[in-house]
C-alpha positions as CSV (number, residue, x, y, z in Angstrom):
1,X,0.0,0.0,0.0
2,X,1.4,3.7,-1.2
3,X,1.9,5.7,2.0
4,X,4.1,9.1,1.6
5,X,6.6,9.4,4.2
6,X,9.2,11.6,5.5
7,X,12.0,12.0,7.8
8,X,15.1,10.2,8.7
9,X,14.1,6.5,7.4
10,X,12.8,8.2,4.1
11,X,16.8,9.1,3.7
12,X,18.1,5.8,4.8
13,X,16.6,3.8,2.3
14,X,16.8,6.4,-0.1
15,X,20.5,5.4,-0.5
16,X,20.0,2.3,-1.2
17,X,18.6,1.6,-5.2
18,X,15.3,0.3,-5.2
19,X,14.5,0.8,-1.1
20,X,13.4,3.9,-0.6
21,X,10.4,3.2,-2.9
22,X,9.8,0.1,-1.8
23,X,9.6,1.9,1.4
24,X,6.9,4.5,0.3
25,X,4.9,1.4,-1.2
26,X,5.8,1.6,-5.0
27,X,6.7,-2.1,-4.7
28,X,7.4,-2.7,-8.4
29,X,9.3,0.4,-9.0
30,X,11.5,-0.6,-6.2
31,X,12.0,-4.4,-7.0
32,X,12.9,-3.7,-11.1
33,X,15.6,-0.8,-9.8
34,X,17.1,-3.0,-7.3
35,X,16.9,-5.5,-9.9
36,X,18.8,-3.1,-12.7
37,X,21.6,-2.5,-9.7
38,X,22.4,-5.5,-8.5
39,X,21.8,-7.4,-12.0
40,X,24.5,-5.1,-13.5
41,X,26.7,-5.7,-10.5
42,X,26.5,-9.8,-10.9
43,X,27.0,-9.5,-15.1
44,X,30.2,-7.4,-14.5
45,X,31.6,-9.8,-11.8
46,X,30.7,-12.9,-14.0
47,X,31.9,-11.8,-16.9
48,X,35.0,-9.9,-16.3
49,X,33.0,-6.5,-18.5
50,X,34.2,-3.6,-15.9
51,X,32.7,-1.3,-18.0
52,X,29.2,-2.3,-17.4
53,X,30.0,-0.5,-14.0
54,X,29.2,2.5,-15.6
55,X,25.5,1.8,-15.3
56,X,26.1,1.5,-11.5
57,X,26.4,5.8,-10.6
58,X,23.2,6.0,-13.5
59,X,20.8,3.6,-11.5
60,X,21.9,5.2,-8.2
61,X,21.0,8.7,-8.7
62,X,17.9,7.9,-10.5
63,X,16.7,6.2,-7.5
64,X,18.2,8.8,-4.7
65,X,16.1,11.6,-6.7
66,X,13.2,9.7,-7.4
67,X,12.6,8.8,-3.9
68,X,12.9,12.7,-2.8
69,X,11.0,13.9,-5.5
70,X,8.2,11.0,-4.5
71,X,8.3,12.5,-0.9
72,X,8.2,16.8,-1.9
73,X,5.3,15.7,-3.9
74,X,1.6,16.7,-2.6
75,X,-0.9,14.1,-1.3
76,X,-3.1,14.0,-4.5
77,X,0.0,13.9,-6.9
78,X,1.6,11.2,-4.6
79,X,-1.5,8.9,-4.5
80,X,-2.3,9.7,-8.7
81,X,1.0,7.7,-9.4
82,X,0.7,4.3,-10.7
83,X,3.1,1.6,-9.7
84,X,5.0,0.2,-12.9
85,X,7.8,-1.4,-13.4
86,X,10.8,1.0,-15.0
87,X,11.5,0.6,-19.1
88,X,8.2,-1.2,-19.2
89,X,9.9,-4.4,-17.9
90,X,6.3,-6.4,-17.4
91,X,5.6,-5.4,-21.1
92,X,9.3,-6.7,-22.4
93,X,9.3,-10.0,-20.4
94,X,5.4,-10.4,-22.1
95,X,6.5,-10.1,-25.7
96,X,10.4,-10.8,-25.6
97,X,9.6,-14.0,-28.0
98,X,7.8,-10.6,-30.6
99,X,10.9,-8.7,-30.0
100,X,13.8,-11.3,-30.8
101,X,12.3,-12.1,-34.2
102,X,12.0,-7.8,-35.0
103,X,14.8,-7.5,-34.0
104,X,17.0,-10.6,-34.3
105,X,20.0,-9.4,-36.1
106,X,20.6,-6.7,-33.6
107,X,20.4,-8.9,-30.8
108,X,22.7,-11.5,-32.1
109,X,24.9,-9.0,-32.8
110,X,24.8,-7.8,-29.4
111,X,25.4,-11.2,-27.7
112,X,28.3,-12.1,-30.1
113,X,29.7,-8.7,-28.6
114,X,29.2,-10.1,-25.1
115,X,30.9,-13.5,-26.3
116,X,34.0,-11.8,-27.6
117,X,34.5,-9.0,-24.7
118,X,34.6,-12.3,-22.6
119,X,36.7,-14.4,-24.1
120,X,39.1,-11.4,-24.5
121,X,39.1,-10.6,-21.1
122,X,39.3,-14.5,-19.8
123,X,42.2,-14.8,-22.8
124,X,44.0,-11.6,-21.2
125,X,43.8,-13.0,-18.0
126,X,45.8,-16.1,-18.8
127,X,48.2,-14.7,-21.0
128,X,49.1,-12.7,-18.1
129,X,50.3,-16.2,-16.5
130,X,52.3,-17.4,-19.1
131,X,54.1,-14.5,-21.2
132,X,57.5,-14.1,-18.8
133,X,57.6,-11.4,-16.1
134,X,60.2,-9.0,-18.5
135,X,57.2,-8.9,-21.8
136,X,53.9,-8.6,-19.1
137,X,54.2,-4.2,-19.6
138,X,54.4,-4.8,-23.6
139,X,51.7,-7.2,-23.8
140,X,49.2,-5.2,-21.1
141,X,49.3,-2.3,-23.5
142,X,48.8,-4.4,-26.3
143,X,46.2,-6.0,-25.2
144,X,44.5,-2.8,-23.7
145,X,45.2,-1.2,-27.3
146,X,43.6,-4.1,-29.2
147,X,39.9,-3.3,-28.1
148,X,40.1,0.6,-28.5
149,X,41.4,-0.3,-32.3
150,X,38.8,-2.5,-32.9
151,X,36.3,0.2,-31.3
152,X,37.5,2.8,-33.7
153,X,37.2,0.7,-36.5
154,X,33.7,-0.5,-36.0
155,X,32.6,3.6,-35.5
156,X,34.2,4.2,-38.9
157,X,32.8,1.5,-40.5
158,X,29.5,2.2,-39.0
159,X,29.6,5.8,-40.1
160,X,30.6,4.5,-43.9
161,X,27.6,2.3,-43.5
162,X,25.4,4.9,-42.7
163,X,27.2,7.4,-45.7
164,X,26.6,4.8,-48.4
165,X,22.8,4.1,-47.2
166,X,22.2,7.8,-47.2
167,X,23.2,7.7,-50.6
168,X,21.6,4.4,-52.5
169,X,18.6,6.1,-50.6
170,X,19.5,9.6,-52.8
171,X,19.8,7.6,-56.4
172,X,16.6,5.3,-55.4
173,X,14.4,8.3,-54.8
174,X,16.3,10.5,-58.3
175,X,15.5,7.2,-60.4
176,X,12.2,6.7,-59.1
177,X,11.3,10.8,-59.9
178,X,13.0,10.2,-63.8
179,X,10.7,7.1,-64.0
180,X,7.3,9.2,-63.2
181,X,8.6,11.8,-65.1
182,X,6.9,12.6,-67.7
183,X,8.5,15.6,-71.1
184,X,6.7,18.8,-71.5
185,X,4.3,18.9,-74.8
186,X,2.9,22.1,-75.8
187,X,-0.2,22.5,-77.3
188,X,0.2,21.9,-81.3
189,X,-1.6,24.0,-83.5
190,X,-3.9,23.0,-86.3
191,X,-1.5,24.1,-89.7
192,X,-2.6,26.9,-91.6
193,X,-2.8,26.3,-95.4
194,X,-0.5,29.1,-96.4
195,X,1.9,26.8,-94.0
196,X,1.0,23.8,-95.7
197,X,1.7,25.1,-99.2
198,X,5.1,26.3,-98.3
199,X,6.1,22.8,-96.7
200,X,4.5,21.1,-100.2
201,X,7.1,23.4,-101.5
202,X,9.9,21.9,-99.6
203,X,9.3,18.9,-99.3
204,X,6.9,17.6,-102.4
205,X,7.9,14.2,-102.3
206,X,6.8,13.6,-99.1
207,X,3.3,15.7,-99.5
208,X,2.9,14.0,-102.6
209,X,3.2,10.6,-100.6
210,X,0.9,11.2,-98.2
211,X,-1.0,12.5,-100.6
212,X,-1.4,8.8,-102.2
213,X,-2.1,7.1,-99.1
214,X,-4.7,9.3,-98.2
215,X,-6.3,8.5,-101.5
216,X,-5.6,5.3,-101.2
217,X,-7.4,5.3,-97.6
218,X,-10.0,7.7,-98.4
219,X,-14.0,6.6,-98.5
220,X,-15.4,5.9,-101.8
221,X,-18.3,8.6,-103.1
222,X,-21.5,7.6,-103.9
223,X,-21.5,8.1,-107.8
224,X,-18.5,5.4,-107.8
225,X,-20.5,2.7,-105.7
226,X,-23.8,3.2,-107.9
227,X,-21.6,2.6,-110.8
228,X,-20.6,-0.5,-109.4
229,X,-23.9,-1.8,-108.7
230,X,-24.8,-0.8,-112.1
231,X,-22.0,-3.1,-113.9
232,X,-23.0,-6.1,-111.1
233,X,-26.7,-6.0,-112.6
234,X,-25.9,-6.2,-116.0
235,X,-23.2,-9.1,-115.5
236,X,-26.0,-10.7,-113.7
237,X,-28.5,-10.0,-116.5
């Protein structure tokens, strides 16, 4: 049950991820902090990552401030604040199956990542043991240099990556404009005659062609069909 609280115990707990709103009654707030902390604490012991200790100082703050800023609020803001679990953590453990096929690339990526950070670190760690005491300084350097190289060169490829996207995505959307695109026709005038007659002029041959098919294509009259019928009825006769 939410109950807002202040004073010395409100303080206490506050410094320690996860209690102090357990303490005031947000129960699932409290459990999926505490969860982040220590969770991030166990993956960097059991793998050897010391740089997931960065998330450590993040977590901790959150939870100091949130815990004050629960207790400074007023009554009807305090009890108007539902009790979820932080990052939506119900709704990701509900449809993680849903968001490992979306997005199932990324996320083997991600856990190859993991693989090779510990290996690296667990092969470090025994090349230590075996490399005499005279080469240790050359190879600690070396091997600290190693992951910072590879670092870089994944942030430059990434960035080329991104470069040469940005610009098949330019030429798809410039050949996809020139395939709707359609040419410009003006409105043609109906010829003159006077501009007829002076094209006859230059060009007789091909009036004169034209002329013939038009002949040729032309409907007969009526004085040449009767004569037809004229000649079929004496044939006949």
């Amino acid at each position: 049950m939410k109950k807002q609280k202040h004073g010395f115990w409100v303080f206490i707990f506050s410094l320690i991820p996860g209690a102090g709103e357990m303490y005031m009654g947000f129960k699932k707030q409290g459990i999926s902090i505490m969860l982040l902390f220590w969770g991030a604490i166990a993956l960097a012991s059991i793998t050897g990552l010391g740089w997931l200790a960065m998330f450590l100082p993040v977590i901790w703050f959150y939870s100091f401030f949130n815990v004050h800023n629960l207790k400074s609020l007023s009554e009807e803001e305090f009890y108007s604040i539902d009790d979820n679990y932080i990052l939506h953590m119900d709704q990701f453990s509900g449809d993680i199956g849903k968001f490992l096929q979306k997005h199932r690339n990324t996320t083997a990526w991600i856990l190859i990542l993991f693989g090779i950070c510990i290996l690296w670190s667990r092969f470090t760690s025994l090349l230590y043991l075996i490399v005499p005491y005279d080469l240790e300084d050359s190879v600690y350097n070396i091997c600290n240099s190693l992951p910072q190289i590879a670092i870089a060169i994944g942030i430059i490829a990434a960035g080329i990556y991104l470069l040469t996207q940005q610009k098949k995505k330019l030429e798809e959307e410039k050949n996809k404009d020139e395939h709707y695109w359609e040419p410009y026709r003006p409105y043609q005038q109906i010829a003159s005659p006077d501009d007829n007659s002076e094209a006859a002029e230059k060009n007789p041959e091909i009036f004169s062609s034209q002329d013939n098919i038009s002949s040729e294509n032309s409907i007969p009259s009526e004085n040449a069909v009767l004569s037809e019928n004229k000649k079929d009825t004496s044939s006949s006769e």
